[in-house]
C-alpha positions as CSV (number, residue, x, y, z in Angstrom):
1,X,28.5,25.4,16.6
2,X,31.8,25.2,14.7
3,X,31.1,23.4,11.2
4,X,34.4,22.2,9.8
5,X,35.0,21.6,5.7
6,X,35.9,18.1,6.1
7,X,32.0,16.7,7.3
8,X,30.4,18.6,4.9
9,X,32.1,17.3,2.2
10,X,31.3,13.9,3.6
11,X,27.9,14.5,3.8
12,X,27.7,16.1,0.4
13,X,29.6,13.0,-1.2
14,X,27.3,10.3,0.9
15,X,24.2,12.3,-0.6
16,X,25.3,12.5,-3.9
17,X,25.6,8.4,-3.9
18,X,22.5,7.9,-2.7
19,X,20.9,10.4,-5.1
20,X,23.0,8.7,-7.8
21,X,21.7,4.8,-6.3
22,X,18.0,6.3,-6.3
23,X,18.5,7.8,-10.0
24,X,19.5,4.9,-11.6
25,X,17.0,2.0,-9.9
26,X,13.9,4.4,-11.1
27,X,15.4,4.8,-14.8
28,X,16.1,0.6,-14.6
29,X,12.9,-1.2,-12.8
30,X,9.7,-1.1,-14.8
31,X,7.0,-0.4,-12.9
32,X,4.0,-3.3,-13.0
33,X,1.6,-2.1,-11.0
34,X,-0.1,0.2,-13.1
35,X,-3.6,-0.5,-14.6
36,X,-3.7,-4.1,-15.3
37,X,-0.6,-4.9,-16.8
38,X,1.8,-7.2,-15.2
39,X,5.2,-8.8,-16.0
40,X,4.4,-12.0,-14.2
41,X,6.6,-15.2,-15.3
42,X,8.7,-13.0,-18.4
43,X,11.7,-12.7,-16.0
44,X,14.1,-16.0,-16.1
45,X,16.6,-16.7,-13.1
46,X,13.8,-16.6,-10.0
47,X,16.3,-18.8,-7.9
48,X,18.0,-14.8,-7.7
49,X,15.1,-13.9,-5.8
50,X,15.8,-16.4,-3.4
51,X,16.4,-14.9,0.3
52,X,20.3,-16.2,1.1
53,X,21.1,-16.2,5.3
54,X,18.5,-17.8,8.0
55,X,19.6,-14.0,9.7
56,X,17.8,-11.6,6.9
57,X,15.0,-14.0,6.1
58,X,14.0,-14.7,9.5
59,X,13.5,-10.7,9.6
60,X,11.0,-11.4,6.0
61,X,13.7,-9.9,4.4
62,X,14.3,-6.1,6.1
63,X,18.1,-6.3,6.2
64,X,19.3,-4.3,3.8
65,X,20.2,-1.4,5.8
66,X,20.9,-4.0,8.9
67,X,23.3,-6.6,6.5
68,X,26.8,-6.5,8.1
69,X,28.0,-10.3,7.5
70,X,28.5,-12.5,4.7
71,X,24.9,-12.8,3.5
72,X,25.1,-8.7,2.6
73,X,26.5,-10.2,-1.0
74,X,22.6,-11.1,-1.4
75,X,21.0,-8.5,0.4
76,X,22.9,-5.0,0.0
77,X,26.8,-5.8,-0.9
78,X,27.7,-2.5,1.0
79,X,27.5,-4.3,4.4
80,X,29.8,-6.7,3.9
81,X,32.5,-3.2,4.7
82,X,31.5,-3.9,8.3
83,X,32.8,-7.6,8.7
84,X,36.3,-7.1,10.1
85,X,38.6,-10.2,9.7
86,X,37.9,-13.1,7.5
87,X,34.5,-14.5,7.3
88,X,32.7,-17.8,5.9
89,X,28.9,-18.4,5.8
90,X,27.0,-21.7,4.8
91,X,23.7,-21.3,4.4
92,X,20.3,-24.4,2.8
93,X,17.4,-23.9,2.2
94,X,14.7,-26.5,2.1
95,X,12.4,-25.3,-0.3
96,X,8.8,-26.7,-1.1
97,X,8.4,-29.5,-3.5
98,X,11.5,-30.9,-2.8
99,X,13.7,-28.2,-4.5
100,X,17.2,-27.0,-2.5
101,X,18.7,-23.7,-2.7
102,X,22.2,-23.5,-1.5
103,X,24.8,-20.3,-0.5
104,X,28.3,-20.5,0.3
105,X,30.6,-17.4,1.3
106,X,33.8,-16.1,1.8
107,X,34.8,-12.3,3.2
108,X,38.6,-11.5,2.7
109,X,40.6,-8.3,4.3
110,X,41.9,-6.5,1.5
111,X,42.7,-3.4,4.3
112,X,41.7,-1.5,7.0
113,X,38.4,-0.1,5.3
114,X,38.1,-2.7,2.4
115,X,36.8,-6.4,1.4
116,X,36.7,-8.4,-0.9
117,X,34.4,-11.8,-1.1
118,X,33.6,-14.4,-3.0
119,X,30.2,-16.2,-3.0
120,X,28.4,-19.2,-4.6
121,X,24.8,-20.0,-5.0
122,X,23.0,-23.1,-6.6
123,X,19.7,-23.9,-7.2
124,X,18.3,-27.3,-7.9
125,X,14.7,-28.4,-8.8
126,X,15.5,-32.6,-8.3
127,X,13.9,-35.4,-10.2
128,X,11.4,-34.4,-12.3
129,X,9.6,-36.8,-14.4
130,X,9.1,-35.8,-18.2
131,X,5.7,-36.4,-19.5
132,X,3.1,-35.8,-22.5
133,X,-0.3,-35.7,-23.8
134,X,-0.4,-39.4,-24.1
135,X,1.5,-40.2,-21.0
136,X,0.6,-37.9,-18.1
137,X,2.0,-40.1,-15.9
138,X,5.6,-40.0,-17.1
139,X,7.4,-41.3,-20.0
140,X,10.1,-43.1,-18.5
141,X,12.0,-40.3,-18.5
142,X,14.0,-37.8,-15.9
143,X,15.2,-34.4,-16.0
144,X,16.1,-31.2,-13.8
145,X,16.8,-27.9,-13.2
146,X,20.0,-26.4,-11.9
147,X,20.9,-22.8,-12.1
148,X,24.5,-21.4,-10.1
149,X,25.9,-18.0,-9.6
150,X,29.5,-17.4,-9.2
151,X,30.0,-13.9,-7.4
152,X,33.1,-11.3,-6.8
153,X,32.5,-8.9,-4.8
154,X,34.0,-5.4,-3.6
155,X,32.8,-3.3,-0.9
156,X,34.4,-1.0,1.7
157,X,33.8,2.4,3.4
158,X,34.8,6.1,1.4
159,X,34.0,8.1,4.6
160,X,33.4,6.7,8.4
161,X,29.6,6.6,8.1
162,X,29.3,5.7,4.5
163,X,30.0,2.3,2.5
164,X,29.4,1.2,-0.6
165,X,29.7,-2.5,-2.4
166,X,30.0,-4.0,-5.9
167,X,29.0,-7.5,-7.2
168,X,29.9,-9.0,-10.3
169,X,28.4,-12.6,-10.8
170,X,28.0,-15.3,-13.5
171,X,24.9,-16.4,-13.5
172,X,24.1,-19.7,-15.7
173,X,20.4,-21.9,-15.7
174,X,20.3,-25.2,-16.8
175,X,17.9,-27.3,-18.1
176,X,17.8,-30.7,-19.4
177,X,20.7,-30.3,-22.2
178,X,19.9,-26.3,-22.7
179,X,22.3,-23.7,-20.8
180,X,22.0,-19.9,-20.9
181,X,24.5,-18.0,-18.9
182,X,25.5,-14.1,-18.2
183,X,27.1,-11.5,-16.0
184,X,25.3,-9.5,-13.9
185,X,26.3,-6.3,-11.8
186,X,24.7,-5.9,-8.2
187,X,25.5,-2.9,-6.4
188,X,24.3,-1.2,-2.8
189,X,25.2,1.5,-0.3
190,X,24.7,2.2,3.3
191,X,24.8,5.3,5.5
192,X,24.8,5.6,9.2
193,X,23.2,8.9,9.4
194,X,24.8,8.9,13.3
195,X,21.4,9.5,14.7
196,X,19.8,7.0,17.2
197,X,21.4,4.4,15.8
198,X,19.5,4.8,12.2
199,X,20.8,3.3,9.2
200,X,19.4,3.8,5.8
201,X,20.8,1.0,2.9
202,X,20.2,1.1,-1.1
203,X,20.7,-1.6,-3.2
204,X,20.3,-2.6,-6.6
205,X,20.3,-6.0,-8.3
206,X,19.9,-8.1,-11.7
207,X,21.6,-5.5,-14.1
208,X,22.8,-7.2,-17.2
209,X,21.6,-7.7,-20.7
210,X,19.6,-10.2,-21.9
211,X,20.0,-14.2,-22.1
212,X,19.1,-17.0,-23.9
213,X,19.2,-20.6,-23.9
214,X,21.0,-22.6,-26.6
215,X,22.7,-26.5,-26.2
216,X,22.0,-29.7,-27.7
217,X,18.1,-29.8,-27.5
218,X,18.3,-25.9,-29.6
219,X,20.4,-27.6,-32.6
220,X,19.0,-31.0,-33.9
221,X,18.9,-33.2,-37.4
222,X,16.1,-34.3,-38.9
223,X,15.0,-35.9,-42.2
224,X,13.0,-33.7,-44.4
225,X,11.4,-36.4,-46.6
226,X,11.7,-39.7,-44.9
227,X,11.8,-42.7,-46.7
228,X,14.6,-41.0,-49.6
229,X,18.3,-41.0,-49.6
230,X,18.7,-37.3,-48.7
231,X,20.9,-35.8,-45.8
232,X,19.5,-34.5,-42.8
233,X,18.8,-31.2,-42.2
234,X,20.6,-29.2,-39.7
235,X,17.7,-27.2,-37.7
236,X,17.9,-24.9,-34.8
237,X,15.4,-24.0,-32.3
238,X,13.8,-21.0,-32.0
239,X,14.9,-19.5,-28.5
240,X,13.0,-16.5,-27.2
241,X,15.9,-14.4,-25.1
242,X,14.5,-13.2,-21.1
243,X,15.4,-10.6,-18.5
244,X,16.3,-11.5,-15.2
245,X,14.6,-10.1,-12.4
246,X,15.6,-6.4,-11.7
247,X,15.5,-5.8,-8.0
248,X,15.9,-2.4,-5.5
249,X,15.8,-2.4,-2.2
250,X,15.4,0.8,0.4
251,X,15.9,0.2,3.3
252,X,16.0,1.4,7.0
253,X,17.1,0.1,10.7
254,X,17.0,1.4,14.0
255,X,19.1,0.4,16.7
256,X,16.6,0.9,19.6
257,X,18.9,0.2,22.6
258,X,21.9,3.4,21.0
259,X,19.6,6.6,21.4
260,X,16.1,5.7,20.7
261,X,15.1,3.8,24.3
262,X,18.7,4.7,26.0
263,X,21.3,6.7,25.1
264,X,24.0,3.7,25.2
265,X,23.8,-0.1,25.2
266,X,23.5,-1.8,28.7
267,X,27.1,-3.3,29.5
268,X,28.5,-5.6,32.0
269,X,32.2,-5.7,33.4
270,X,33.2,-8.0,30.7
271,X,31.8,-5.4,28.2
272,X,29.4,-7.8,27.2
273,X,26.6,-6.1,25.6
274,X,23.1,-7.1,27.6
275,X,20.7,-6.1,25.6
276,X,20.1,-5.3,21.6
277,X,17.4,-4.7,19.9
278,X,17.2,-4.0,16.5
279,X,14.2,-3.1,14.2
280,X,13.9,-2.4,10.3
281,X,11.6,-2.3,7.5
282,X,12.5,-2.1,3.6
283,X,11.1,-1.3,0.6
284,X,11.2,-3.4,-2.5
285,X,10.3,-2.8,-6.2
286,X,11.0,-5.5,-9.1
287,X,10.7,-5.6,-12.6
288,X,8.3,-8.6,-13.2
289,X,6.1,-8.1,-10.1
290,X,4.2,-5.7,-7.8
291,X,5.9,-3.8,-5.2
292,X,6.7,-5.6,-1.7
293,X,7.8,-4.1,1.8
294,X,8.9,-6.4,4.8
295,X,9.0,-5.3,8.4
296,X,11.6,-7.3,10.8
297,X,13.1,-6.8,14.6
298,X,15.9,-9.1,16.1
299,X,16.3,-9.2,19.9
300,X,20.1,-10.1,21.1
301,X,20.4,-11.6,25.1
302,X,24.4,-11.1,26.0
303,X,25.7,-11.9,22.2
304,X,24.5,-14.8,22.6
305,X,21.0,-15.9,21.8
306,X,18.9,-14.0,19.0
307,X,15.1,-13.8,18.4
308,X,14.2,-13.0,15.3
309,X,10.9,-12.2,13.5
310,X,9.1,-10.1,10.5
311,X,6.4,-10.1,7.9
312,X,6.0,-9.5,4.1
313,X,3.4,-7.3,2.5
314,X,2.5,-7.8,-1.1
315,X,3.7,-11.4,-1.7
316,X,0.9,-13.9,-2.6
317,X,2.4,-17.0,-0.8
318,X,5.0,-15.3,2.5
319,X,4.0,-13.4,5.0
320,X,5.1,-14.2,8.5
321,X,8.7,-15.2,9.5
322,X,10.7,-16.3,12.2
323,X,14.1,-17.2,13.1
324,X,16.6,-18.1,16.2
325,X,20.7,-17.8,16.4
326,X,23.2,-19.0,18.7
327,X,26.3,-17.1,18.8
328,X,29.9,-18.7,20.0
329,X,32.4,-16.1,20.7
330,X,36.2,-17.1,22.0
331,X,38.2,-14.4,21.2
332,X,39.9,-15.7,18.0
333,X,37.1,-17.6,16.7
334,X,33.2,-16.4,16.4
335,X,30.6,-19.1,15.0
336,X,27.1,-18.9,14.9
337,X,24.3,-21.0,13.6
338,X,20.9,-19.4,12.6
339,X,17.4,-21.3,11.7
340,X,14.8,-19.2,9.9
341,X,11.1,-20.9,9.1
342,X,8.7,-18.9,6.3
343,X,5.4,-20.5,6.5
344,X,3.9,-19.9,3.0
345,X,-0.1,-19.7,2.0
346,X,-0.4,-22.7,0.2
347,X,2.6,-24.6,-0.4
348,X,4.1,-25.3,2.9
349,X,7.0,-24.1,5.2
350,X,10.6,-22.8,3.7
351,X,13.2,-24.0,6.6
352,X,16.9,-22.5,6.9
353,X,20.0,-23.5,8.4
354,X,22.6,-21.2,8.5
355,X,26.2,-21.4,9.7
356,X,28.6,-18.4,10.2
357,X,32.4,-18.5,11.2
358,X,34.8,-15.9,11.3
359,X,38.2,-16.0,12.7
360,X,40.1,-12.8,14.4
């Protein structure tokens, strides 16, 4: 067997990156598990935890290694090397208790191996009614909860089997007249090992410093002694600054229809693939809670109709998941529009709706 310079070094560069992605998520996430101790509720922009795509979370959330559309900005940035031509992806969620997460994304060609993208992401909580001690019932009074991230992102392949992606986003909460606001770095890699259709991704999420809230309600005036003619005092809240949620994801998929069940995919004469059948399973580690791991499949009927489901192991309120797409194909234009449903333990059903176009 002849063994030429050229794979090697491929190999030994895609290794290295991977031992490099591995290095830096176990000197970054804290682990919580141990003993007792827990993390719970110190990290601040949960929305970031949010599953983006009715494709990945109708899988539970296994798609890091199997992310090649817009929605890889979320999941593992490195798969957004694999969308081809330009891309757009609008994606709501209808969360419990009347809160609405929202993703819109953009893939552009920057050449024949690189992307670039652009993404958006909001978060609002509604109507919520302020009360106190005295008035439980409300005080007349309304506010919310809104929290965005702005992202850029970079991704592309350094050898034929091996991709990488970079995300820098501006992440800003906002509530009531407060507003605290950052940069944060998310980065991920893929690897199609070329065996049986097995893909391994890597991805890392949430690194950037520390924030803090400050706005009108942090700085107010108030009369030291009242009833005497002396100026008001200047006085600032007392802020306590937070994390956000530190995330990595390992992750593997199996293409069970290229090597596994057949050595090929099923063709017709049009080329039309019959029958795909993917099936993954990822790891997750974070720095305010215990470990998770999610196990997904998706089943694909001519390109055109996909069944999707998974579960979540470690998460208090998802487990199961479900999802279905319908895929539109014309040549010049591809659209697609996905439905996910997470039933949770005790606070209802989380439904998707996701729609994807991309244009040749």
């Amino acid at each position: 067997m002849n063994i030429t310079m050229k794979p090697m070094m491929r190999t030994l560069l895609a290794g290295l990156l991977l031992a490099a992605t591995s290095t830096i998520a176990s000197a970054q996430v804290i682990s919580v598990t141990a003993g007792q101790f827990t993390k719970v509720g110190l990290s601040g922009g949960q929305f970031l935890k949010i599953g983006v795509g009715a494709r990945g979370t109708g899988m539970a959330g296994a798609f890091s290694a199997l992310s090649n559309d817009v929605t890889s900005v979320y999941w593992n940035p490195a798969g957004l090397a694999d969308v081809k031509n330009y891309a757009a992806d609008l994606t709501t969620t209808f969360y419990f208790a009347g809160m609405n997460h929202n993703f819109a994304g953009m893939v552009l060609p920057v050449s024949d191996k690189f992307r670039a993208a652009v993404s958006f992401t909001s978060f609002s909580s509604g109507d919520i009614n302020v009360t106190s001690t005295d008035k439980p019932d409300g005080t007349g009074g309304i506010y919310n909860v809104n929290d965005i991230s702005i992202g850029l992102s970079f991704a592309g392949y350094l050898t034929e089997q091996f991709s990488f992606g970079v995300t820098a986003k501006f992440v800003q909460h906002a509530f009531t007249t407060m507003t605290a606001g950052g940069i944060v770095f998310d980065v991920g890699t893929r690897y199609n090992t070329g065996f049986n259709g097995l893909l391994l991704g890597f991805a890392i999420s949430g690194l950037g410093s520390k924030q803090s809230y400050d706005g009108a309600a942090v700085t107010q005036q108030h009369q030291p002694i009242s009833g005497l003619p002396v100026s008001p005092l200047d006085m600032n809240m007392l802020t306590s600054s937070f994390n956000l949620p530190l995330v990595f994801r390992a992750g593997l998929g199996l293409d069970m229809f290229n090597g596994t069940l057949s050595d090929k995919p099923e063709v017709d004469e049009d080329g039309t693939v019959i029958h795909k059948w993917l099936v993954s399973g990822d790891f997750e580690t974070y720095s305010d809670v215990p470990e998770q791991f999610a196990i997904g499949t998706e089943y694909t009927f001519r390109e055109f109709v996909s069944f999707r489901a998974g579960y979540r192991i470690g998460h208090d309120q998802f487990g199961l998941a479900g999802g279905i797409g319908l895929k539109y194909d014309s040549g010049d234009f591809q659209g697609s529009i996905d439905y996910s449903i997470n039933p949770t333990v005790n606070l209802g059903l989380v439904n998707r709706i996701g729609v994807t176009m991309r244009f040749n």
